[in-house]
Each structure stands twice: as structure tokens, then as C-alpha cells.
Jmol script that loads the backbone (N, CA, C; Angstrom):
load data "model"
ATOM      1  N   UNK A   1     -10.022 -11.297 -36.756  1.00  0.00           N
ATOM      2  CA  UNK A   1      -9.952 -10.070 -35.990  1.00  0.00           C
ATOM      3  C   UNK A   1     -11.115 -10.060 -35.008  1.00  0.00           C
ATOM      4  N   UNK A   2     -10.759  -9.485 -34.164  1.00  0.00           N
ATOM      5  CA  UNK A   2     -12.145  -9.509 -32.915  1.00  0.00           C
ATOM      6  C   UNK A   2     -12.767  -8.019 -32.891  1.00  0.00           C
ATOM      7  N   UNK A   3     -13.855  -7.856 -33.189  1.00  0.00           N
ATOM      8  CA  UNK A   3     -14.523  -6.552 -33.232  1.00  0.00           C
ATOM      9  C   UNK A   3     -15.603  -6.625 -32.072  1.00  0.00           C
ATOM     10  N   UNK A   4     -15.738  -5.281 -31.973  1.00  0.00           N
ATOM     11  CA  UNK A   4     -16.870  -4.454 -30.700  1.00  0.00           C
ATOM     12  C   UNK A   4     -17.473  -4.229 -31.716  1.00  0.00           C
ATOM     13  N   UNK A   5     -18.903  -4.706 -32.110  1.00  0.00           N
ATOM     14  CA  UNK A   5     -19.680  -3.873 -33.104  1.00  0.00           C
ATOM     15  C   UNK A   5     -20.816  -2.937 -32.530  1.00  0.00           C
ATOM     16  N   UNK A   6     -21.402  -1.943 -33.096  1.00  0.00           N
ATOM     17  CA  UNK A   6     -22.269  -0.693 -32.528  1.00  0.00           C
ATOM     18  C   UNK A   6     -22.811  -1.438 -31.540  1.00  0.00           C
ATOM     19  N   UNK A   7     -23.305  -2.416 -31.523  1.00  0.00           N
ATOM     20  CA  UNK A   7     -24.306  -3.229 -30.919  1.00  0.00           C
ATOM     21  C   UNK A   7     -23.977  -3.222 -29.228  1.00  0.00           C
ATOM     22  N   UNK A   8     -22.551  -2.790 -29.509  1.00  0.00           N
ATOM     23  CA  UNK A   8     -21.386  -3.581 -28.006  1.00  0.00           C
ATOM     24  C   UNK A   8     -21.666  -5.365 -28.155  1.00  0.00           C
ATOM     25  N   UNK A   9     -21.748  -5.524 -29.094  1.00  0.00           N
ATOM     26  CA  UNK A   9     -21.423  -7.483 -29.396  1.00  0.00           C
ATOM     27  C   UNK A   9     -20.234  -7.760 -29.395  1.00  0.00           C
ATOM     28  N   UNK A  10     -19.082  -8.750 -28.911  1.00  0.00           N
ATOM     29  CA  UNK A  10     -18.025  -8.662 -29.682  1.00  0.00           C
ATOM     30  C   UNK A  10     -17.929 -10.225 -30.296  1.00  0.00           C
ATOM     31  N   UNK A  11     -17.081 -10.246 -31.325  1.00  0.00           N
ATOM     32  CA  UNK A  11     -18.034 -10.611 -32.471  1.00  0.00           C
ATOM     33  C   UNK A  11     -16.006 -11.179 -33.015  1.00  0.00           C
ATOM     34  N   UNK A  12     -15.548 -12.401 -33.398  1.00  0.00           N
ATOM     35  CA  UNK A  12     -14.354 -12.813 -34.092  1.00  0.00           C
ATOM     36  C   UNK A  12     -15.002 -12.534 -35.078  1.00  0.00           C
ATOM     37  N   UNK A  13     -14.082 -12.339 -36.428  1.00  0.00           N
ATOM     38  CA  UNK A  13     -14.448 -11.838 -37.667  1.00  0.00           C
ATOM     39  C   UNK A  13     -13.473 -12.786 -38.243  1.00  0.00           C
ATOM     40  N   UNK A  14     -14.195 -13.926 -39.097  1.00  0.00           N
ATOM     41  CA  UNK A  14     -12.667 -14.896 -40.110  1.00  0.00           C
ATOM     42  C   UNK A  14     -13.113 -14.569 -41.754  1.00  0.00           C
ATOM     43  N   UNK A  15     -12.112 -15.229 -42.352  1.00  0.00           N
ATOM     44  CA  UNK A  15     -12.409 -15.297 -43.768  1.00  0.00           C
ATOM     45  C   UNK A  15     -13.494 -16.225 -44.308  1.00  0.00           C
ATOM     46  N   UNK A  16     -14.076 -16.649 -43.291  1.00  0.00           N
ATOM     47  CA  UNK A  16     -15.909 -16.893 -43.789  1.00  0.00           C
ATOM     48  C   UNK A  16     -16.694 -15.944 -43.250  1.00  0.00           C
ATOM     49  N   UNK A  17     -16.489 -14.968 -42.340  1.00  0.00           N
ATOM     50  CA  UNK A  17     -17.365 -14.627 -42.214  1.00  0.00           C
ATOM     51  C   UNK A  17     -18.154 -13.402 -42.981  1.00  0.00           C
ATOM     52  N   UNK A  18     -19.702 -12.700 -42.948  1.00  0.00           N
ATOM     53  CA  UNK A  18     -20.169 -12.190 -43.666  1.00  0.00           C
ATOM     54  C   UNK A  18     -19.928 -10.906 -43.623  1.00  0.00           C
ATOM     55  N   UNK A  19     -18.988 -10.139 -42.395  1.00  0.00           N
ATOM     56  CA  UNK A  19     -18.005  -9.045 -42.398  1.00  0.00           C
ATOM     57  C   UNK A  19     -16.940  -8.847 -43.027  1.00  0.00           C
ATOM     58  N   UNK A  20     -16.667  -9.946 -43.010  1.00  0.00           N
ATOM     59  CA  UNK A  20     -14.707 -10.525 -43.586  1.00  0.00           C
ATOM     60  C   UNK A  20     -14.410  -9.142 -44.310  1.00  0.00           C
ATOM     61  N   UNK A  21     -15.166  -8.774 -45.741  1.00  0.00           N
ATOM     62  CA  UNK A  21     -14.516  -8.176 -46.661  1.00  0.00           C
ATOM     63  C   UNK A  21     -14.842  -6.438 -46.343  1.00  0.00           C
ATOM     64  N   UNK A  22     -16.194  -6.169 -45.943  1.00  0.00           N
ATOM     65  CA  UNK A  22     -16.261  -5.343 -45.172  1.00  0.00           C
ATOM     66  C   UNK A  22     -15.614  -4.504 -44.102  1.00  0.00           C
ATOM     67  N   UNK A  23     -15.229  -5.238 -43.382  1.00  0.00           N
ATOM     68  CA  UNK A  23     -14.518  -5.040 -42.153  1.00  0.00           C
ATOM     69  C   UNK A  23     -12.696  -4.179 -42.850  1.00  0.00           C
ATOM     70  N   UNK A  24     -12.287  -4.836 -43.695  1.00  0.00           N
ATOM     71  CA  UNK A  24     -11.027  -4.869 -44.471  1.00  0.00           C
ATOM     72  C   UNK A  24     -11.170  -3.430 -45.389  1.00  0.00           C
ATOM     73  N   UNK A  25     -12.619  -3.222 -45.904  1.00  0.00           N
ATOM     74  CA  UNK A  25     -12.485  -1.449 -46.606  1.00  0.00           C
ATOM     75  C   UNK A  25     -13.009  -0.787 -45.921  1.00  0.00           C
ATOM     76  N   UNK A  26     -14.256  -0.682 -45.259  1.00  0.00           N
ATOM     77  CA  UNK A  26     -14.878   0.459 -44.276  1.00  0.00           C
ATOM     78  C   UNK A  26     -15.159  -0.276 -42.657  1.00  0.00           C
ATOM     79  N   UNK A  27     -14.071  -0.734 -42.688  1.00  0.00           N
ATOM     80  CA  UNK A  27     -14.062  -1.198 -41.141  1.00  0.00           C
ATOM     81  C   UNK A  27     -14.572  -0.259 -40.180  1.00  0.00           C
ATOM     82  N   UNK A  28     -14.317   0.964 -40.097  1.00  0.00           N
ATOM     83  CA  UNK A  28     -14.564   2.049 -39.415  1.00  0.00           C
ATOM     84  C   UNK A  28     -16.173   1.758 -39.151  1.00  0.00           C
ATOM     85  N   UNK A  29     -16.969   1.630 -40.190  1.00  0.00           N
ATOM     86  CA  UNK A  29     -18.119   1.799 -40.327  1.00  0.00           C
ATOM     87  C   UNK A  29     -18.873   0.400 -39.422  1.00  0.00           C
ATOM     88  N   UNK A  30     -18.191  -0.353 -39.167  1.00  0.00           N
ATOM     89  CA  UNK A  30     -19.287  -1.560 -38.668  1.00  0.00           C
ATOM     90  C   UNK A  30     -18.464  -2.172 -37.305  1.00  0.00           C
ATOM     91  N   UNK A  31     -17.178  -1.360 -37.133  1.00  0.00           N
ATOM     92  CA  UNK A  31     -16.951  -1.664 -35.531  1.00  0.00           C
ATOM     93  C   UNK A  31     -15.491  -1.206 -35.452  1.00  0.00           C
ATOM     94  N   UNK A  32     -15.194  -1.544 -34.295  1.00  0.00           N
ATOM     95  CA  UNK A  32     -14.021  -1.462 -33.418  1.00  0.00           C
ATOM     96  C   UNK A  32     -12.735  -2.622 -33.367  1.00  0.00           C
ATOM     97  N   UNK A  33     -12.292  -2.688 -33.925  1.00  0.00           N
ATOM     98  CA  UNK A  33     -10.955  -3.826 -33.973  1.00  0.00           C
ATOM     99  C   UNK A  33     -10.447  -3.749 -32.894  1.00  0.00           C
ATOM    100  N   UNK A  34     -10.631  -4.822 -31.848  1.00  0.00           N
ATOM    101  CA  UNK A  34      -9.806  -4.522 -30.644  1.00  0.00           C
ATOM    102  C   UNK A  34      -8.262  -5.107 -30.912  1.00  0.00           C
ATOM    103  N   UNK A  35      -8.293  -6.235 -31.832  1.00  0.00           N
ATOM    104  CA  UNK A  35      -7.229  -7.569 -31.948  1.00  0.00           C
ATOM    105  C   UNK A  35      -7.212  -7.830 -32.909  1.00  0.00           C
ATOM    106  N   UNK A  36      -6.273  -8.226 -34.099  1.00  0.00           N
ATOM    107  CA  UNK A  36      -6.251  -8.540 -35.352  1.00  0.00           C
ATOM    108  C   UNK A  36      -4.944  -9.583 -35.031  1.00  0.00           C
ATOM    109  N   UNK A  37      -5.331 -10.897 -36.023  1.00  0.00           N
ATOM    110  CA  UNK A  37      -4.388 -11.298 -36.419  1.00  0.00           C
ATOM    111  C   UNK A  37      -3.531 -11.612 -37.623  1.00  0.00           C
ATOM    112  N   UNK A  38      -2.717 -11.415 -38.159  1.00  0.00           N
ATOM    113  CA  UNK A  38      -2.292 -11.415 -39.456  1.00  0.00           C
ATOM    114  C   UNK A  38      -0.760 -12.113 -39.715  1.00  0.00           C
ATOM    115  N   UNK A  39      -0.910 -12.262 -41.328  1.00  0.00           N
ATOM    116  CA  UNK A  39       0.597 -13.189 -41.698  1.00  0.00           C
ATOM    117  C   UNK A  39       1.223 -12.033 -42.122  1.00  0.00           C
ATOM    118  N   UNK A  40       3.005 -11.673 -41.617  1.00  0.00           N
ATOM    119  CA  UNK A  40       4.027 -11.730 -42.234  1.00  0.00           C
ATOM    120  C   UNK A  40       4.837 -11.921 -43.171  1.00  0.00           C
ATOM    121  N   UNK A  41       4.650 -11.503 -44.193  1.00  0.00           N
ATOM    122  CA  UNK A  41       5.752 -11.947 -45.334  1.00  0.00           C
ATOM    123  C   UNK A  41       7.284 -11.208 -45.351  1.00  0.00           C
ATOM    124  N   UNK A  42       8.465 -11.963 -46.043  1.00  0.00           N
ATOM    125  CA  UNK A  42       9.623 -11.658 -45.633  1.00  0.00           C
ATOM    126  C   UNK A  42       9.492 -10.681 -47.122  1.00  0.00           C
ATOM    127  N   UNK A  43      10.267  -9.521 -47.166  1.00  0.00           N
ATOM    128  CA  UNK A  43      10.463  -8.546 -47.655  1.00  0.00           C
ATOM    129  C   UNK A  43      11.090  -9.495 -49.265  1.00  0.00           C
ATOM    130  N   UNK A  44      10.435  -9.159 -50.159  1.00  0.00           N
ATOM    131  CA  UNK A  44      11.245  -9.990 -51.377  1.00  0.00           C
ATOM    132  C   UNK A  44      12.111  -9.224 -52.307  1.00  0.00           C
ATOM    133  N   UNK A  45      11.505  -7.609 -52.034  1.00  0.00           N
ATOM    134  CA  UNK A  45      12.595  -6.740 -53.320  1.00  0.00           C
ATOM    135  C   UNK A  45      12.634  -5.587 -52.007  1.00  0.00           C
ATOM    136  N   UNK A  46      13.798  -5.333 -51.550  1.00  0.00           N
ATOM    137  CA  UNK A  46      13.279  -4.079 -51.086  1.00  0.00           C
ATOM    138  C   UNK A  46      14.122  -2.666 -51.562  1.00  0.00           C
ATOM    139  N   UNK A  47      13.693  -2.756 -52.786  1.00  0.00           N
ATOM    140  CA  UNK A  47      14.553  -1.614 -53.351  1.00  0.00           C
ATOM    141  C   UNK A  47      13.578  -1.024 -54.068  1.00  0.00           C
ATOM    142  N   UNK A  48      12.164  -0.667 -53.535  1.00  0.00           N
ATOM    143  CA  UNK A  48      11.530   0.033 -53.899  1.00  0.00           C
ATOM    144  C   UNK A  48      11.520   1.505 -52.971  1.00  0.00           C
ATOM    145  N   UNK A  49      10.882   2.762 -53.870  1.00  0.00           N
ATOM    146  CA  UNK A  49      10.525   3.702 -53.904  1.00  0.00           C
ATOM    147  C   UNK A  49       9.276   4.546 -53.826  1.00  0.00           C
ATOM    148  N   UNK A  50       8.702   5.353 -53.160  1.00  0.00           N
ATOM    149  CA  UNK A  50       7.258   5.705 -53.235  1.00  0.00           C
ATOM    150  C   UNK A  50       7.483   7.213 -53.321  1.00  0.00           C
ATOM    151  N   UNK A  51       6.471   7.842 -54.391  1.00  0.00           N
ATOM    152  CA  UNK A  51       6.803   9.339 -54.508  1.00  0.00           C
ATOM    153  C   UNK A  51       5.466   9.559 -54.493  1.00  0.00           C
ATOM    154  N   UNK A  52       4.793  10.533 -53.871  1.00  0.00           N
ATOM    155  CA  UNK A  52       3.876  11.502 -53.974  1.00  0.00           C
ATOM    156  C   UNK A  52       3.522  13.044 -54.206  1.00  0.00           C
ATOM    157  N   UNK A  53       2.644  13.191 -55.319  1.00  0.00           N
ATOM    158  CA  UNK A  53       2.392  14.749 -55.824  1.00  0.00           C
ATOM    159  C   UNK A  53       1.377  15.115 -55.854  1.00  0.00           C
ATOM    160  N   UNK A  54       1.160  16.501 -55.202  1.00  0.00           N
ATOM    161  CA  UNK A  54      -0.219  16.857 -55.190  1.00  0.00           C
ATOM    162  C   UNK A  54      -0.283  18.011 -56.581  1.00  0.00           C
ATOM    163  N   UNK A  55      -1.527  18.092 -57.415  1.00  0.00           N
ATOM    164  CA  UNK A  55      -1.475  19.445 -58.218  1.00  0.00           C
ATOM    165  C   UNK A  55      -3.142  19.996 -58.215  1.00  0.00           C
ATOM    166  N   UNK A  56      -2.577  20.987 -58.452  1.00  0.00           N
ATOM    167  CA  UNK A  56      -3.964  21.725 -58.517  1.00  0.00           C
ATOM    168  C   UNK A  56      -4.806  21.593 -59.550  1.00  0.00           C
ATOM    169  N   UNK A  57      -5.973  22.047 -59.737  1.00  0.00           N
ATOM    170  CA  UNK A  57      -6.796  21.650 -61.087  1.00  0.00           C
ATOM    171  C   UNK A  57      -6.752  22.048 -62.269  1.00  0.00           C
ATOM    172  N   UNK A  58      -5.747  23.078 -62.620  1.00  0.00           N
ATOM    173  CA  UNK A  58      -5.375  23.893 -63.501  1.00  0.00           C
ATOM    174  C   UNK A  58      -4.317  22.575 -64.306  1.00  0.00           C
ATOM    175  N   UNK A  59      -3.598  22.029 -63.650  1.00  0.00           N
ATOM    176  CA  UNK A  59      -2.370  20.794 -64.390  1.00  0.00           C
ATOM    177  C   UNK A  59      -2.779  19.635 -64.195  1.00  0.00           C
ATOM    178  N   UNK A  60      -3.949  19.210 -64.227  1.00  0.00           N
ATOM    179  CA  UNK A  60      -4.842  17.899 -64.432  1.00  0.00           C
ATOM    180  C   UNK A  60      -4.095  17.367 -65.540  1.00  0.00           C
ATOM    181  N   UNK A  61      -4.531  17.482 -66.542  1.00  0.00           N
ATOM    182  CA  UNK A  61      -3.881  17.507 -68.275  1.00  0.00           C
ATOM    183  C   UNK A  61      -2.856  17.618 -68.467  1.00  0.00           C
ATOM    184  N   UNK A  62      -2.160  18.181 -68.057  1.00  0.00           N
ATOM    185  CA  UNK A  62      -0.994  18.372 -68.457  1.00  0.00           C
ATOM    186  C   UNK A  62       0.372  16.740 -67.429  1.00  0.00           C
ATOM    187  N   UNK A  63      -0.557  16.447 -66.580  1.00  0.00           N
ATOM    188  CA  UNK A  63      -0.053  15.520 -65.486  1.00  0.00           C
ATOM    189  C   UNK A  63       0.085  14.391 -66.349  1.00  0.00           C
ATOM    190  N   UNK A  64      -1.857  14.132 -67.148  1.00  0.00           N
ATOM    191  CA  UNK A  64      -1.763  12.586 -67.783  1.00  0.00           C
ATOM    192  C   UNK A  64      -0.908  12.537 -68.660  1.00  0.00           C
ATOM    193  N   UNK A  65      -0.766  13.596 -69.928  1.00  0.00           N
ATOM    194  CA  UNK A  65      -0.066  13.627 -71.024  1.00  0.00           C
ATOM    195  C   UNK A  65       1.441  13.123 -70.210  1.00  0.00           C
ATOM    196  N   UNK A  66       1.959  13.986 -69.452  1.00  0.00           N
ATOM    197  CA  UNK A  66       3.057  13.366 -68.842  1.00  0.00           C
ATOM    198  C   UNK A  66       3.038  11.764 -68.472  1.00  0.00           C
ATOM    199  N   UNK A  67       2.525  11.604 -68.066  1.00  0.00           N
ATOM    200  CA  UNK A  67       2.518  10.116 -67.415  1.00  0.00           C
ATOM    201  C   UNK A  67       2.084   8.885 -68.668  1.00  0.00           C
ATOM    202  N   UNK A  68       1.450   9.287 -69.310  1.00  0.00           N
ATOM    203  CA  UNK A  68       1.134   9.009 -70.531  1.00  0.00           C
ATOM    204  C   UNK A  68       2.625   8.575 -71.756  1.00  0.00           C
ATOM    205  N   UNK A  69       3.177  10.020 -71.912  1.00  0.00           N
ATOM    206  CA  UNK A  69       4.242   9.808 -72.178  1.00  0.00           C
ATOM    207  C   UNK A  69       5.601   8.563 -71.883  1.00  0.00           C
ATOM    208  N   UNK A  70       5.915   9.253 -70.741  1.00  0.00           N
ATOM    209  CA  UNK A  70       6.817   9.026 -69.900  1.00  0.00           C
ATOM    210  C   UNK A  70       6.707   7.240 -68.685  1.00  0.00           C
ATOM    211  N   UNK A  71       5.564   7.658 -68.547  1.00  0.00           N
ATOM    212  CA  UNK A  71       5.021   6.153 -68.153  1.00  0.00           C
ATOM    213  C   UNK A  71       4.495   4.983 -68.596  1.00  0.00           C
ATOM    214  N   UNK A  72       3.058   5.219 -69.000  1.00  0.00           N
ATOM    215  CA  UNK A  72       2.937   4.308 -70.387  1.00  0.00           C
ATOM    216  C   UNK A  72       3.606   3.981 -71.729  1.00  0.00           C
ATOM    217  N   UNK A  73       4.429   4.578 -71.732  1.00  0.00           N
ATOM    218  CA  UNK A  73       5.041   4.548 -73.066  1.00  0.00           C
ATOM    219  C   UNK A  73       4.423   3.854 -74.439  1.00  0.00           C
ATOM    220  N   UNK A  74       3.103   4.448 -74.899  1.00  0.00           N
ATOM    221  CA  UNK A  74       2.809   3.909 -75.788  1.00  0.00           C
ATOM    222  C   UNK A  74       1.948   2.335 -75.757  1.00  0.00           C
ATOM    223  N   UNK A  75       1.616   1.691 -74.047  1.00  0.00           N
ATOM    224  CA  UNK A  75       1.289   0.706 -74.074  1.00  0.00           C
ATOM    225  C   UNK A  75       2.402  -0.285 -73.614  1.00  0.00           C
ATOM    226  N   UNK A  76       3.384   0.247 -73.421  1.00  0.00           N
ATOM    227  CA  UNK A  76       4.762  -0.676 -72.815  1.00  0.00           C
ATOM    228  C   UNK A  76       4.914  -0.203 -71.892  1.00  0.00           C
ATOM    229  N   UNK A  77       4.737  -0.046 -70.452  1.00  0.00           N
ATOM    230  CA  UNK A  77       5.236   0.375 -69.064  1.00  0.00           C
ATOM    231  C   UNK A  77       6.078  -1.023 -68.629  1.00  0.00           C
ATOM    232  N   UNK A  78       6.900  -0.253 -68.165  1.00  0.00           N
ATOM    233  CA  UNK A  78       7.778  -1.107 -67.427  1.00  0.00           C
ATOM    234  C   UNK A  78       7.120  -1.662 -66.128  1.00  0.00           C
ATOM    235  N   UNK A  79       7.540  -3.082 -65.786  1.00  0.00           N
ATOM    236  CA  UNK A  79       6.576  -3.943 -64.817  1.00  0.00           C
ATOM    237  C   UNK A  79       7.200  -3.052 -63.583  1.00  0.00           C
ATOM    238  N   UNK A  80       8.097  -2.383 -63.356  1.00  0.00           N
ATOM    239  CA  UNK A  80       8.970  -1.899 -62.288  1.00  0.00           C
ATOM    240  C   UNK A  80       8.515  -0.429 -61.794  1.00  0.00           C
ATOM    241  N   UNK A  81       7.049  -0.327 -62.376  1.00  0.00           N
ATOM    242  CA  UNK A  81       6.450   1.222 -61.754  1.00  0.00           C
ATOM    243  C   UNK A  81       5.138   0.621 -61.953  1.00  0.00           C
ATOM    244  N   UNK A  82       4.363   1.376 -60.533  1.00  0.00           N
ATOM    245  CA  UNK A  82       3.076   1.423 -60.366  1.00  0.00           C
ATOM    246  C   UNK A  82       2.749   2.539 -60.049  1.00  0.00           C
ATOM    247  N   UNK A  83       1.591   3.189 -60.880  1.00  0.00           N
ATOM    248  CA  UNK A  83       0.976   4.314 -60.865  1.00  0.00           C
ATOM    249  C   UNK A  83      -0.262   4.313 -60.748  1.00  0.00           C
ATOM    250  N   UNK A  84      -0.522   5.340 -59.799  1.00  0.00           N
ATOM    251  CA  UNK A  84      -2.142   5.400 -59.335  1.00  0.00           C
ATOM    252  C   UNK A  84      -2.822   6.907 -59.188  1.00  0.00           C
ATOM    253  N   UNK A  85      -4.021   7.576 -59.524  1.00  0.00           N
ATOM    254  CA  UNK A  85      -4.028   8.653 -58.392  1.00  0.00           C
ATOM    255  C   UNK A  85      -5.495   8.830 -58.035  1.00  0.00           C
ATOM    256  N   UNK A  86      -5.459   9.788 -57.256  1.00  0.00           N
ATOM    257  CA  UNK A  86      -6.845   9.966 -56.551  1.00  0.00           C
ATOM    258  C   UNK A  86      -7.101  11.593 -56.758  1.00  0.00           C
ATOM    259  N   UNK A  87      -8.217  11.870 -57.434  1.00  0.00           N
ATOM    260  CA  UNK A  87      -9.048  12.957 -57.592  1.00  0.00           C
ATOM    261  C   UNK A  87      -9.391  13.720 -56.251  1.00  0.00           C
ATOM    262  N   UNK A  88      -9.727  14.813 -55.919  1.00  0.00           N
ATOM    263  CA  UNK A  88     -10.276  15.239 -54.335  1.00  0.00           C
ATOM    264  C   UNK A  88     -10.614  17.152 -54.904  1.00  0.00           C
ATOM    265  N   UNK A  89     -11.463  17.396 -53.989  1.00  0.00           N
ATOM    266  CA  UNK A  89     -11.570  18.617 -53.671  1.00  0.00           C
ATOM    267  C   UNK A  89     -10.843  19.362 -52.491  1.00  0.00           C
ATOM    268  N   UNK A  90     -10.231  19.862 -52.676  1.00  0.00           N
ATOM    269  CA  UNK A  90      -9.208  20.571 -51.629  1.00  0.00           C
ATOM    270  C   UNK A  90      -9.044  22.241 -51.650  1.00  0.00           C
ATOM    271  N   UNK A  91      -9.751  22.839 -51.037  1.00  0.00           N
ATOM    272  CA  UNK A  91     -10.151  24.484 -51.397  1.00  0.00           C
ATOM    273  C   UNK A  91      -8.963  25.245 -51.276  1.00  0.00           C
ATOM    274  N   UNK A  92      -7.862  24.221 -50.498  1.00  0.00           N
ATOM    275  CA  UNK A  92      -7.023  25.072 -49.789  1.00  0.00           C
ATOM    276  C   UNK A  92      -5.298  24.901 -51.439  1.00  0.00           C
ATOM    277  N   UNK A  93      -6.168  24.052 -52.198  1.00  0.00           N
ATOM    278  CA  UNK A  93      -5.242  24.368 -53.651  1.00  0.00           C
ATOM    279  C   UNK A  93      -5.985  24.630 -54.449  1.00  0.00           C
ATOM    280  N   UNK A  94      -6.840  24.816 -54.520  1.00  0.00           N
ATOM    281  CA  UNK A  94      -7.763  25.273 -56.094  1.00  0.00           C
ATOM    282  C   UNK A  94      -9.330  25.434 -55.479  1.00  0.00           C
ATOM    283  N   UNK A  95      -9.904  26.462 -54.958  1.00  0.00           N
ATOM    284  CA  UNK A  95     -11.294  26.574 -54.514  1.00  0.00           C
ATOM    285  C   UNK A  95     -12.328  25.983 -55.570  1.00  0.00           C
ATOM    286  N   UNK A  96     -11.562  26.386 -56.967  1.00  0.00           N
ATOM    287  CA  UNK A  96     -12.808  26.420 -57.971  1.00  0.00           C
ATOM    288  C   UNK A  96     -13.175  24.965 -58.783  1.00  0.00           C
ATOM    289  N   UNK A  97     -11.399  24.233 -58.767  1.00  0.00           N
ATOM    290  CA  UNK A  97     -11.175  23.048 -59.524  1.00  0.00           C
ATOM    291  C   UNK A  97     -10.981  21.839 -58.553  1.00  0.00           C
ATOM    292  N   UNK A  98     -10.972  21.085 -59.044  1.00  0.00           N
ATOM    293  CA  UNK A  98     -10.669  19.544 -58.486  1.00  0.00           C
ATOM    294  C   UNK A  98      -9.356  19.478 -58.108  1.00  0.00           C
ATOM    295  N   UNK A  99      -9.116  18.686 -57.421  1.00  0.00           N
ATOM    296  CA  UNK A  99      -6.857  18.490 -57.492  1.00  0.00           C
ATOM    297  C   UNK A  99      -6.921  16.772 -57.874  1.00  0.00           C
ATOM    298  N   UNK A 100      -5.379  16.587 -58.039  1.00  0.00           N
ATOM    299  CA  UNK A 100      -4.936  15.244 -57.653  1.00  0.00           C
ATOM    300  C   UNK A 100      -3.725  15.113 -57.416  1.00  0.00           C
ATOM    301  N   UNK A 101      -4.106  14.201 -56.842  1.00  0.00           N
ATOM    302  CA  UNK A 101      -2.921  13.503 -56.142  1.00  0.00           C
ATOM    303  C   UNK A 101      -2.578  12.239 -57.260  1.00  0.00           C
ATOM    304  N   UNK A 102      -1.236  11.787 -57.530  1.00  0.00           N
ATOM    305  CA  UNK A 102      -0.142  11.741 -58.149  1.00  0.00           C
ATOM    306  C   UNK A 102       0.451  10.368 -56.910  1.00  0.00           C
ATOM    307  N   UNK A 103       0.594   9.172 -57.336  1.00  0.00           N
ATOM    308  CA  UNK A 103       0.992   8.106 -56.086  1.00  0.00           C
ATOM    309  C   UNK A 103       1.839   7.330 -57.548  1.00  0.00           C
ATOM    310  N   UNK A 104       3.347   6.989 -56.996  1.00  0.00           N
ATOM    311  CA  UNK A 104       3.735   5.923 -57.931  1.00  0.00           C
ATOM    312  C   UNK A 104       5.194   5.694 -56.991  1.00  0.00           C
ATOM    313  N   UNK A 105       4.768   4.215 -57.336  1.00  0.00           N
ATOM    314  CA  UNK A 105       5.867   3.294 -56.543  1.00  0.00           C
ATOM    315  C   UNK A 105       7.007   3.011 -58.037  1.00  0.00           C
ATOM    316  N   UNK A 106       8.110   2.588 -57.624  1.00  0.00           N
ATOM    317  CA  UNK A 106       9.282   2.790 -58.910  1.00  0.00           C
ATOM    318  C   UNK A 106      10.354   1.729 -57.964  1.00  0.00           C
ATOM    319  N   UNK A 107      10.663   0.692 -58.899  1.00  0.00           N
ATOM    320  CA  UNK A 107      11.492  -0.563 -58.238  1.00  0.00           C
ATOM    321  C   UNK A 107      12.926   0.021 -58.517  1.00  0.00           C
ATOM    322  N   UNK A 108      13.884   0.668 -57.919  1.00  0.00           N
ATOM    323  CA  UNK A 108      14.952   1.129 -57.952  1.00  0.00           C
ATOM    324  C   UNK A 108      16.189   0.490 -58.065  1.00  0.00           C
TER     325      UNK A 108
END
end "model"
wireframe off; spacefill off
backbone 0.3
color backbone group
């Protein structure tokens, strides 16, 4: 990828270099991507699904037990769901509590 860094340097960025991995999570933070180049892969299942849920901080608990249940099953999840979520403060659903967000992909 070719970056403008603060510096105004511009600067190729490869998989040796000492940005490489940087650049890929807080890119924002150390420059400007003018050009990227990247590989293509051909689609191998495409009968997947993506659902997203937001809840307020009051059904934290009540979310895992679900997912817990219903998803983990005891230590057996099916290879055909991926579940993730992300914690946040969001005043505009719960001023007082935390929320989350709820991310799971499901091979259909």
C-alpha cells in the first residue's frame, strides 16, 4: 500500500515492512492510504448470513445465558456460526449501563 505519512513522506508499505501490521489495525493513526493493493479470493460458500443486535445494559445476562444455551451448546457449537460482540457506552440506550452489541454470522 502506498501511504502519505504525517511527515508528508510517501512511503510503499509491504509485508516486511515495520508498518505492515500497524497500518492494517490503526491505519488511521500513522497515515493516509492513497493506493492499496490486494488479492481476491473467489467466493467459496456463499450462503452465509450476518445478523446484528444491539441491547441495552439491563439484558447483558440474560443475552449470554441465551447464547450460551442456544449457541454453545454445552461446548458443541456448530462450526456453521460465528459469534462475537462488542461492549460500548452508548447514552442514547442506557445512560447509566454499558450496551452490546450482538454480531453472528450463521452458514445457511
Amino acid at each position: 500500500m502506498n501511504v502519505v505519512l504525517a511527515s508528508g513522506e510517501l512511503k510503499t508499505i509491504t509485508p516486511s515492512s515495520d508498518l505492515w501490521w500497524g497500518m492494517q489495525g490503526a491505519g488511521h493513526n500513522f497515515g493516509i492510504v492513497t493506493s492499496v493493493q490486494s488479492k481476491v479470493y473467489d467466493i467459496v460458500a456463499s450462503n452465509w448470513a450476518i445478523n446484528t443486535m444491539i441491547f441495552s445494559g439491563d439484558k447483558i445476562e440474560a443475552v449470554y445465558e441465551a447464547a450460551n444455551k442456544y449457541i454453545l451448546q454445552g461446548g458443541k457449537q456448530a462450526a456453521d456460526i460465528i459469534n462475537w460482540s462488542y461492549w460500548l457506552n452508548d447514552a442514547t440506550l442506557d445512560a447509566n449501563k454499558v450496551s452490546l452489541i450482538e454480531m453472528r454470522i450463521i452458514r445457511t
